[in-house]
C-alpha positions in Angstrom: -33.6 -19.2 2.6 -29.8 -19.6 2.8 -27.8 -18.5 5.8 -24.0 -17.3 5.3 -21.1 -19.0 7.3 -17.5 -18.4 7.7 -14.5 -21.1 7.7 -10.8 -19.5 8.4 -8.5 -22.0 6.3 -4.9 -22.0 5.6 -3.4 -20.5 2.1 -0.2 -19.7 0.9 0.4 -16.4 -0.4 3.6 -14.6 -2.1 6.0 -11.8 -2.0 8.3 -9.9 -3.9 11.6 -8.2 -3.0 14.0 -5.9 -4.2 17.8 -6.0 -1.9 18.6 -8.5 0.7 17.8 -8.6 4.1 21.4 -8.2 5.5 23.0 -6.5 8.7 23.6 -3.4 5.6 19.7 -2.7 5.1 18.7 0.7 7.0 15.9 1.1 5.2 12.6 -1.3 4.5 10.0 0.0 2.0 6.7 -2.3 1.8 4.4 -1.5 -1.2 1.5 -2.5 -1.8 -0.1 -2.7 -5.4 -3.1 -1.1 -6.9 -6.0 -2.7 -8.0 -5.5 -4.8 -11.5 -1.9 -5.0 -10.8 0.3 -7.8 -9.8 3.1 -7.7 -6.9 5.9 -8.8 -9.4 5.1 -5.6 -12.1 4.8 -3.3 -9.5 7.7 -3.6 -7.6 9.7 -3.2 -11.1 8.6 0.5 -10.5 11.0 0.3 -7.8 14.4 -0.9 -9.4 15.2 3.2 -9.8 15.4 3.3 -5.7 16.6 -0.2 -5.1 20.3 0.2 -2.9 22.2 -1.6 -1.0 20.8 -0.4 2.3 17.3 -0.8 1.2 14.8 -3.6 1.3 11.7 -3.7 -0.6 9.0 -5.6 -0.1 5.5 -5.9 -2.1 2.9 -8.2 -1.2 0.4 -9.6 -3.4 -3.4 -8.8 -3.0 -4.8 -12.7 -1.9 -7.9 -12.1 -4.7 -6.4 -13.0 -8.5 -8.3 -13.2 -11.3 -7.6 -12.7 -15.3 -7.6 -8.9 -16.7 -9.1 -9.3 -20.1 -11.6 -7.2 -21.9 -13.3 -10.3 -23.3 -15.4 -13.2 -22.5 -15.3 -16.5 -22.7 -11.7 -18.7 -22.1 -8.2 -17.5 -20.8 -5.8 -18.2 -23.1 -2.3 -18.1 -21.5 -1.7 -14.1 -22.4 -4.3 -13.1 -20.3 -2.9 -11.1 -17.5 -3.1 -12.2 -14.2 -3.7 -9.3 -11.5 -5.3 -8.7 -7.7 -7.3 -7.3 -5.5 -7.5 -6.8 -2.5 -10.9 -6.6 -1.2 -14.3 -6.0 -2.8 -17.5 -4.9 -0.8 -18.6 -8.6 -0.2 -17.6 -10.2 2.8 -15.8 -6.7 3.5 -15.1 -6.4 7.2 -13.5 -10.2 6.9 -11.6 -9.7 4.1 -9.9 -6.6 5.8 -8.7 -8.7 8.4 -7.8 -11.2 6.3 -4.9 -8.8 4.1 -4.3 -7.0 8.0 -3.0 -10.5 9.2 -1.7 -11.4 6.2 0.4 -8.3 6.1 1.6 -8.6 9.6 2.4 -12.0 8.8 5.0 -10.5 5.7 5.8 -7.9 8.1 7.5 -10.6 10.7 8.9 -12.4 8.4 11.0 -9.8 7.0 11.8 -8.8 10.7 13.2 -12.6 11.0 16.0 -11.6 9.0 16.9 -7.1 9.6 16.9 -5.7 12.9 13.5 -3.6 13.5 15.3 -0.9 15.6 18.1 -0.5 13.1 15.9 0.1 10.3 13.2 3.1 9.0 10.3 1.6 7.6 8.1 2.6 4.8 5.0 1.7 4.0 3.7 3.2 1.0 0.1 2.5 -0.9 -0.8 3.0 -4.4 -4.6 3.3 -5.4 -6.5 0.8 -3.9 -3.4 -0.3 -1.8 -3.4 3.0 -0.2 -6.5 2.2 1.5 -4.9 -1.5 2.2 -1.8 0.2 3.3 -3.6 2.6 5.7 -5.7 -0.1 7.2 -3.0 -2.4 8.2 -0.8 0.5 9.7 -4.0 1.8 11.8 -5.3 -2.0 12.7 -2.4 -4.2 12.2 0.6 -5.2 14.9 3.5 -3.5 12.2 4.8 -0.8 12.9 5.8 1.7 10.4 7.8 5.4 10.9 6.1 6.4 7.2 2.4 6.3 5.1 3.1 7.3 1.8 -0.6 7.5 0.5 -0.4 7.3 -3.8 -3.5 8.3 -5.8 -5.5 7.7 -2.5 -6.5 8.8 0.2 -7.1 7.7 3.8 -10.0 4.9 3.8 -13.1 5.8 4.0 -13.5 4.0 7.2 -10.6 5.8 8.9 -11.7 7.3 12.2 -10.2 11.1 12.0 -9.6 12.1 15.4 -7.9 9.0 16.2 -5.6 9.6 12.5 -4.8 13.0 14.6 -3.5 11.1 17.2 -1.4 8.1 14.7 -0.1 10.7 12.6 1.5 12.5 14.7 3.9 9.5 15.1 3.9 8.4 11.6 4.4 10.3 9.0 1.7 11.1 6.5 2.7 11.9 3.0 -0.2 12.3 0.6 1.0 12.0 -3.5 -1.2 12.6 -6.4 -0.9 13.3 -10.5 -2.3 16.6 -11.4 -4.0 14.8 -13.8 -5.3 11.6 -12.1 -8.3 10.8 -13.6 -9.7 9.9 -10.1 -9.5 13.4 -8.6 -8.6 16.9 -9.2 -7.4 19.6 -7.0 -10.9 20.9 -6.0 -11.1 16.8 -4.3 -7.8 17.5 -2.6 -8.5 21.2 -1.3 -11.4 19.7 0.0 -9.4 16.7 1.2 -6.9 19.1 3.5 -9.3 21.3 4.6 -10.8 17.8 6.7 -7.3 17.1 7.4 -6.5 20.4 9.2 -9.6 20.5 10.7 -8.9 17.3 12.5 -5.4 18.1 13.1 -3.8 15.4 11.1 0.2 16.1 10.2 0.6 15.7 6.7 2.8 16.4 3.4 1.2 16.9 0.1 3.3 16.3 -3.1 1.8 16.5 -7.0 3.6 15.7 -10.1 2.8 16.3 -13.6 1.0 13.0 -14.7 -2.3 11.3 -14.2 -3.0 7.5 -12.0 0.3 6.1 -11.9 3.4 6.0 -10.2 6.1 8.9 -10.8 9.6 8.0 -11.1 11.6 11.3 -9.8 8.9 12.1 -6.9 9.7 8.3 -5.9 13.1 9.2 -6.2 13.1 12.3 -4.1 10.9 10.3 -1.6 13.4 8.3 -1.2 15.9 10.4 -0.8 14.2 11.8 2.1 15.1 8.6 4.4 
């Protein structure tokens, strides 16, 4: 019978930005993609928000692979995307992205003054859940969890969210027509957060899994 083992090895991993970290940045935004997507398209989403004063910052899920609807060979249209964790080797892959984030996280903090600066971390779809993770477990600190088509992970220990979020600011964003929920999930959702007493804004636009131009923009705004 075969018996698992675990090696930690060295890899290099990449990051996208939108501004430059100068002495003019107040405001540092890290997003984190959804599975299927790729750092570079999803931080595009974010050009409509991009300012002087603001960094943005989006990671790239460590897991690639090709997004193609057939089998057989990858010809060079074949999309390349990420993920960042599947159910295998969960609990190490989880800390994996954690320190990989923190890692992201201080280097961007090489360059903009922490204390001068609000930061953001926002979560779309299965980056929500990545995004949540690494603000609970990770060294980072954010002042904002913006939580996109998701919700908090599964794993997420309530009472001590009642306790986080009262620091951090939860905001919780979902398309009235997201495929991956409807508003019977989230009245169900906030009657568990109230019960726990977990601070938290809900915002809805007209749309379905995806990101939503002027409620990123009036998120924004709210800096």
């Amino acid at each position: 019978m075969s018996s698992p083992h675990q090696i930690n090895v060295g890899r290099t991993a990449r990051y996208y930005t939108l501004g430059e970290p100068t002495s003019s940045v107040s405001d540092v935004w890290f997003v984190c993609h959804g599975y299927g997507q790729s750092a570079q398209e999803f931080i595009a989403q974010f050009e409509p928000i991009a300012a002087k004063s603001r960094l943005i910052v989006a990671p790239e899920a460590l897991s690639r692979f090709y997004l193609t609807g057939t089998t057989g060979f990858h010809g060079p249209e074949a999309r390349v995307v990420a993920s960042w964790m599947t159910r295998e080797d969960r609990e190490n892959e989880i800390a994996d992205y954690v320190a990989y984030l923190d890692d992201v996280y201080a280097k961007i903090f090489e360059s903009v003054d922490r204390n001068s600066v609000r930061v953001t971390v926002l979560g779309f779809s299965q980056g929500g859940a990545t995004a949540n993770r690494w603000v609970t477990r990770g060294k980072s600190k954010a002042d904002r969890l913006i939580m996109w088509g998701s919700l908090l992970a599964t794993d997420s220990d309530l009472n001590q969210a009642a306790q986080f979020f009262r620091h951090v600011e939860l905001t919780i964003v979902y398309g009235t027509r997201d495929q991956f929920g409807n508003r019977e999930m989230i009245d169900k959702y906030e009657k568990l957060l109230k019960q726990h007493g977990i601070p938290y804004t809900l915002r809805n636009f007209e749309g379905g899994h995806r990101m939503d131009r002027e409620t990123l923009a009036s998120l924004a705004s709210k800096n």
